[in-house]
Steps between C-alpha positions, in 0.01 A plus 500: 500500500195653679529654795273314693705181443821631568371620860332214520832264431693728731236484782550117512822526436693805725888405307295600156567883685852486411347480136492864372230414245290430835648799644400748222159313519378595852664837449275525187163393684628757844491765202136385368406548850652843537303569230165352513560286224469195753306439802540256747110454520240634212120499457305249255183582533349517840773299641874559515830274404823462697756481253751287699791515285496841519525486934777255413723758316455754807579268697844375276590863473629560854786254408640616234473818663800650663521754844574828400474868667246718385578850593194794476681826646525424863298196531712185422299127443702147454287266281483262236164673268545840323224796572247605228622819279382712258170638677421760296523335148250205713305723567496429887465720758758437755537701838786425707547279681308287303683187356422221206761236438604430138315208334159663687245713223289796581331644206471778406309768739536282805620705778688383773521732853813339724442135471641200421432291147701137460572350189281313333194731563321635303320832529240622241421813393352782750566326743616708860730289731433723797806586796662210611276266316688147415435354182645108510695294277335398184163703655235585243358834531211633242432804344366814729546299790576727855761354723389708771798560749699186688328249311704197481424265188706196541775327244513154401792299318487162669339297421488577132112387487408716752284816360601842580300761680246610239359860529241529155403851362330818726546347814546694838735335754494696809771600747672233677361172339671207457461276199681178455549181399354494131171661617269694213335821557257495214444852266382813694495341822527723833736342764462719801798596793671168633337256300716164477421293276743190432451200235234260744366859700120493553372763301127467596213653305255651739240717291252222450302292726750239556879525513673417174864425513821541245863387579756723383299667250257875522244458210514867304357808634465338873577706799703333769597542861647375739303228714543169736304198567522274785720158462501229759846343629598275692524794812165648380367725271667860359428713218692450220551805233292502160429729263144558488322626137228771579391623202579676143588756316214701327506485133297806460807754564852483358786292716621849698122570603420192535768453761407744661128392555680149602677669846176711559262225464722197707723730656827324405857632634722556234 
């Protein structure tokens, strides 16, 4: 039987996990996970797909999961999900006290400084998950992408439709932003400092004559900072954060210079 429909059998029904067919099945799709052979979201095309049955073994996999001690020289952890091994045949750069649960995949040149990666993700090659960056459950994180440092990218199990935190190719996150909820940050986009951007944020397009606005999403190659607007309430009006689009990158240098030019000419923190 497929592996699809055993998880989905056992997701509708939770006594099929005293089945060790069903048992050996979400092991088997944890392992495609671990190694990139499944994702838990994938692009067609422009677009991407949330492959739901895949969330749903994550999510059966903490129950037939049992507490155990983990024990790494003096530092001692209590937990249910195994660590990532094997670095150096990945490939993977890994400086302590950087840490990647199993059933997560970084490829292969993907460096990780002391952060955090949760299973599910998936990080692409070249990719730099910068000190104390956060990398979510099921996340999707491009190729040379910069996780510049403290960035928190959030995770999303439940509920199963919900679409994880998409980061596509070349794009710069900078320190301390906060993105949530399913939101996209399209290919070689620059997110500057602090930047929150959840699934229904105003992201609000401000290079032309009038405003253009996106939910959620940063078309490619936009540069975005942080911003407000003003919303009435019933006890008056207060700004409310945004992110606010104020340009793009130059296509007439490669991505390093043409970051570069990007902080000179809008001055954005990173």
């Amino acid at each position: 039987m497929e592996l699809r429909k055993i998880i989905e059998q056992a997701w509708e029904n939770r006594e099929l996990l005293k089945d060790s067919i069903t048992v050996e099945a979400i092991r088997a799709v944890i392992e495609d996970l671990d190694k990139g052979v499944l994702r838990v979201a994938e692009p067609k095309g422009e677009e991407w797909t949330v492959n739901e049955w895949v969330k749903k073994a994550v999510l059966l996999y903490f129950p037939i999961q049992q507490m155990k001690t983990i024990e790494v020289g003096p530092f001692e952890f209590h937990d249910k999900i195994s660590l990532k091994r094997n670095y150096e045949q990945l490939g993977v750069r890994v400086v302590p006290h950087a840490v990647a649960r199993y059933g997560s995949f970084l490829a292969r040149g993907v460096v990780m400084m002391p952060s955090y990666v949760n299973i599910g993700a998936y990080v692409d090659s070249g990719t730099m998950v910068d000190t104390w960056a956060t990398v979510g459950s099921c996340a999707q994180v491009g190729k040379n992408v910069h996780l510049s440092g403290g960035v928190g990218l959030g995770g999303v199990l439940e509920p199963v439709q919900a679409a994880p935190v998409i980061i596509e190719d070349g794009a710069f996150i900078g320190s301390r932003s906060i993105l949530v909820e399913g939101c996209r940050v399209g290919k070689e986009a620059v997110i500057g400092a602090g930047v929150t951007i959840t699934g229904s944020s105003k992201i609000i397009d401000v290079t032309g004559s009038e405003p253009k606005e996106y939910k959620g999403y940063v078309p490619p190659r936009s540069v975005v900072i942080p911003g407000s607007y003003t919303k009435k309430f019933p006890a008056g009006e207060f700004q409310v954060p945004c992110a606010l689009i104020i340009g793009q990158r130059k296509a007439s240098t490669d991505l390093k210079t043409s970051l570069n030019d990007v902080l000179r000419d809008h001055a954005v923190a990173v």
